[in-house]
Residue frames as qw, qx, qy, qz and C-alpha x, y, z in Angstrom:
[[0.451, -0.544, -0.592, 0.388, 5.29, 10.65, -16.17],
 [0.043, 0.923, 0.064, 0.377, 4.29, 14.31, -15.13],
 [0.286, 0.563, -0.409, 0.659, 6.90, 16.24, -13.19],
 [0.566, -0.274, -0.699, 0.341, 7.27, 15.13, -9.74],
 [0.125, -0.526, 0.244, -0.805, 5.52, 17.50, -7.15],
 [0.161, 0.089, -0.807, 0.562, 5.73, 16.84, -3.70],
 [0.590, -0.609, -0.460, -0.263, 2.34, 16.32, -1.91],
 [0.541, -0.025, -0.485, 0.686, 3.56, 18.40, 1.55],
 [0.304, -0.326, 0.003, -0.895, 1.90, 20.40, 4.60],
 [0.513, 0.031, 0.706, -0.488, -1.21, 19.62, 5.60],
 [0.350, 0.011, -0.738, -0.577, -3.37, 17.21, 3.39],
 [0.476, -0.031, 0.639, -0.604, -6.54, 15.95, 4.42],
 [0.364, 0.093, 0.926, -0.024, -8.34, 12.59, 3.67],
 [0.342, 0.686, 0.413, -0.492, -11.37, 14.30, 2.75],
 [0.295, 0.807, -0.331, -0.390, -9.53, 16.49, -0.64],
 [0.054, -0.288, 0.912, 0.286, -7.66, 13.04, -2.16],
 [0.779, 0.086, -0.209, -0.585, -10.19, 11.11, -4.63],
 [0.776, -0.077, 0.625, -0.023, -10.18, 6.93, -4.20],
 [0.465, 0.527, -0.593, -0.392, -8.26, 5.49, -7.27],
 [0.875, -0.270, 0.265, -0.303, -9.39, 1.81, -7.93],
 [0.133, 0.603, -0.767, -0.175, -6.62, -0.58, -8.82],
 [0.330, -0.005, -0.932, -0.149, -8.12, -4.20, -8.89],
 [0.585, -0.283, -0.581, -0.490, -11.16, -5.87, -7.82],
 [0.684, -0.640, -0.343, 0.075, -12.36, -4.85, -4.39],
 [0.599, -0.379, -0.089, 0.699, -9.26, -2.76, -3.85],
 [0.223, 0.870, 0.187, 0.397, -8.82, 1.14, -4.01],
 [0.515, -0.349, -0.183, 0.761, -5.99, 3.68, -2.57],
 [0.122, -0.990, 0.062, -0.018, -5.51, 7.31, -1.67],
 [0.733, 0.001, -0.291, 0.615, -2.18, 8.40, -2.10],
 [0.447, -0.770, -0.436, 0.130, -1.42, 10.42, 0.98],
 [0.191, -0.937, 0.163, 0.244, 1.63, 11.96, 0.77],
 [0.941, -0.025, 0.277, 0.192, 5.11, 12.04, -1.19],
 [0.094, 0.893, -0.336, -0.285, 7.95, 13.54, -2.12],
 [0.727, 0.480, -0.477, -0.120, 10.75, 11.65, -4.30],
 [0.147, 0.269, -0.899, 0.313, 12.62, 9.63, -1.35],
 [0.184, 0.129, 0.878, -0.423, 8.65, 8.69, 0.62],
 [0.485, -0.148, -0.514, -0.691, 5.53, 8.08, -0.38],
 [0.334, 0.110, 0.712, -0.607, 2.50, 7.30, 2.51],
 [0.430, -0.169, -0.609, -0.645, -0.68, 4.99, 0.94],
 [0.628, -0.020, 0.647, -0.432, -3.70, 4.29, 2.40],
 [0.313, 0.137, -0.770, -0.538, -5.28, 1.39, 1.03],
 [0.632, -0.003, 0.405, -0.660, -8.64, -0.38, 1.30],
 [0.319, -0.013, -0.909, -0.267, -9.49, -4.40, 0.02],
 [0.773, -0.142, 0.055, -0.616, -12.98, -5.74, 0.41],
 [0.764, -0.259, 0.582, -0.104, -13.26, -9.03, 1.85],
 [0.872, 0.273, 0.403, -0.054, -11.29, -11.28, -0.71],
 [0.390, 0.901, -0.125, -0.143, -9.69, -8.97, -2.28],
 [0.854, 0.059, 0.123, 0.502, -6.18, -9.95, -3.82],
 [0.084, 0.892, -0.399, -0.194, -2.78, -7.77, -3.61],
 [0.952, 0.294, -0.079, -0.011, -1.20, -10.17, -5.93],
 [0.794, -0.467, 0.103, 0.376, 2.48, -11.23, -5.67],
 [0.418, 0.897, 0.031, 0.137, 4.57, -8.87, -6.56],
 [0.747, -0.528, -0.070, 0.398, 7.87, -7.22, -6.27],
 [0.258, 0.949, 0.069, 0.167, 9.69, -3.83, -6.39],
 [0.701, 0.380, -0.209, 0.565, 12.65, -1.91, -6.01],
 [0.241, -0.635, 0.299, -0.670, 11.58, 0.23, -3.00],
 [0.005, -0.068, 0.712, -0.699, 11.86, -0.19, 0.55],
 [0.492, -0.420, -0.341, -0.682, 7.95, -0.70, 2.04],
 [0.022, -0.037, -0.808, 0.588, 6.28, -0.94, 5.52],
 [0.528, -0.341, -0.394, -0.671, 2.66, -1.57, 5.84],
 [0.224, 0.038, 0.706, -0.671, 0.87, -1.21, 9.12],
 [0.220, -0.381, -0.787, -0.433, -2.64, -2.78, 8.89],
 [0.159, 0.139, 0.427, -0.879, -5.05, -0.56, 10.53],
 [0.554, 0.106, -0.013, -0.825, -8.03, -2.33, 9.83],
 [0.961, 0.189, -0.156, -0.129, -9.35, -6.55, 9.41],
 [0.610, -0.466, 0.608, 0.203, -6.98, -9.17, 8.35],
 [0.523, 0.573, -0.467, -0.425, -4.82, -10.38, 5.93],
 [0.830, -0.269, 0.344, 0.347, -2.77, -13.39, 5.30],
 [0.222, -0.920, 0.299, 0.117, 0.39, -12.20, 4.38],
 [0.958, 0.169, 0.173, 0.153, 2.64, -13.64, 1.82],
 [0.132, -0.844, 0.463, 0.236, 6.70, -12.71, 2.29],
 [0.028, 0.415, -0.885, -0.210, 8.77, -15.15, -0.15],
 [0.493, -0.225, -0.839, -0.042, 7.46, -18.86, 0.29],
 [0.111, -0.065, -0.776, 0.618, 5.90, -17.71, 3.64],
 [0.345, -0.572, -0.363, -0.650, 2.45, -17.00, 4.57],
 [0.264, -0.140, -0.600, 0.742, 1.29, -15.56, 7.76],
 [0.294, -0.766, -0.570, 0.038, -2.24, -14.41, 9.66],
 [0.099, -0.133, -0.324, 0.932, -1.57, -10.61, 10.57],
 [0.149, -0.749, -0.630, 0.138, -4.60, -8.54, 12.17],
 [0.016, 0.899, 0.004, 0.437, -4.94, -4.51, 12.53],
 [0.447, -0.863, 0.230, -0.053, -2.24, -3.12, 14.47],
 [0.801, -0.324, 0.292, 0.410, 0.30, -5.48, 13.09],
 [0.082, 0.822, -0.441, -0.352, 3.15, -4.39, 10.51],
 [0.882, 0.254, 0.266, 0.296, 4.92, -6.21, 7.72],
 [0.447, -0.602, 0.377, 0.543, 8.91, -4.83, 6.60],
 [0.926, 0.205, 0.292, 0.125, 10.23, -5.35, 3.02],
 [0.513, -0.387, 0.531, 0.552, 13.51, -5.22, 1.89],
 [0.616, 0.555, -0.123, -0.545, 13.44, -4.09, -1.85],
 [0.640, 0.287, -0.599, -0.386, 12.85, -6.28, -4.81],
 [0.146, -0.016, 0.949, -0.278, 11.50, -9.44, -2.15],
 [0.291, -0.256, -0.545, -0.743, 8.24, -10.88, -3.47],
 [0.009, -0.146, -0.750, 0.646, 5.17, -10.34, -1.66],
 [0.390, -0.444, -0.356, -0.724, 0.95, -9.93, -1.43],
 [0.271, 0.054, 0.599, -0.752, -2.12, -9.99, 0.58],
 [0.358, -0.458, -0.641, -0.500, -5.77, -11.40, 0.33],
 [0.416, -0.289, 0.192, -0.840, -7.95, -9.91, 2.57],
 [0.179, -0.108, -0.968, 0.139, -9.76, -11.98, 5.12],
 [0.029, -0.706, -0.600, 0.375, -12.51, -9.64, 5.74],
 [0.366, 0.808, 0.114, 0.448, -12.90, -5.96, 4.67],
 [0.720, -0.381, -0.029, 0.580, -9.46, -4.25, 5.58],
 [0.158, 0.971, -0.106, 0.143, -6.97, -1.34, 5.56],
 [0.845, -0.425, -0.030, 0.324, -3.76, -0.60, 5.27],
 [0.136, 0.957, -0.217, -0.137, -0.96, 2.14, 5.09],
 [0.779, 0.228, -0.054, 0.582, 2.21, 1.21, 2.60],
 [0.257, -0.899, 0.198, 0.294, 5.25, 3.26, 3.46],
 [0.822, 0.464, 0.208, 0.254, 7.35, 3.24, 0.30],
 [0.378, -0.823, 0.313, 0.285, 10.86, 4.49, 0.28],
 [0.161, -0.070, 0.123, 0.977, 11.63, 5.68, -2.60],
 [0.485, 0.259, 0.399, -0.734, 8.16, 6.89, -3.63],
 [0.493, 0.114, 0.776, 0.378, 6.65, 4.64, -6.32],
 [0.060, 0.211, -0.480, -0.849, 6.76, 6.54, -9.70],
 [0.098, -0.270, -0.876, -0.388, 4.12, 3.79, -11.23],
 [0.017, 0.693, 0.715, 0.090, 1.19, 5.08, -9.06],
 [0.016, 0.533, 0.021, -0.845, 1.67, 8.82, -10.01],
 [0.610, 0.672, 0.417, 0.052, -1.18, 9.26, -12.68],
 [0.611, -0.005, 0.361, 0.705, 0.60, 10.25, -15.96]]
């Protein structure tokens, strides 16, 4: 992994390329020093954030479509404007229900999507 450098200041949307990470999905990371880390992310109708599960802290507001929303065994309809919590290392994805957005808040920042 290269040496952590903080992403801090002003940053604008515009100066961060789109990195694609799975079929119909692509993020921007936005900001991030070694304790936070701000993503946007973007899923085309269908698209699949697959179940997963880490060791950080994460909040994702959905500021765009819908998902459905899979926390453990649960699954759940959220829309733009709602929010989803997780506790680390709890397993969780998304499938788009439409084309969507949404901003992860990761806490620490996640090492894995700093290009190497």
């Amino acid at each position: 992994m290269e040496s952590l450098q903080s992403m801090a200041g002003y940053i604008y949307n515009s100066d961060i390329p789109w990195e694609n990470v799975a079929e119909g999905v692509k993020r921007k990371i936005m900001g991030y020093n070694k304790d936070l880390m701000l993503v946007l992310v973007e899923f085309k109708q269908g698209a699949v954030g697959y179940i997963h599960k880490h060791y950080h802290s994460q909040v994702s507001y959905l500021i765009k479509g819908s998902f459905e929303v899979t926390i453990g065994s649960e699954k759940k309809i959220q829309k733009a404007g709602d929010v989803y919590f997780l506790e680390p290392n709890i397993e969780h994805g998304v499938v788009a229900l439409e084309d969507s957005a949404l901003i992860d808040v990761f806490s620490p920042h996640r090492e894995d999507f700093i290009k190497k």
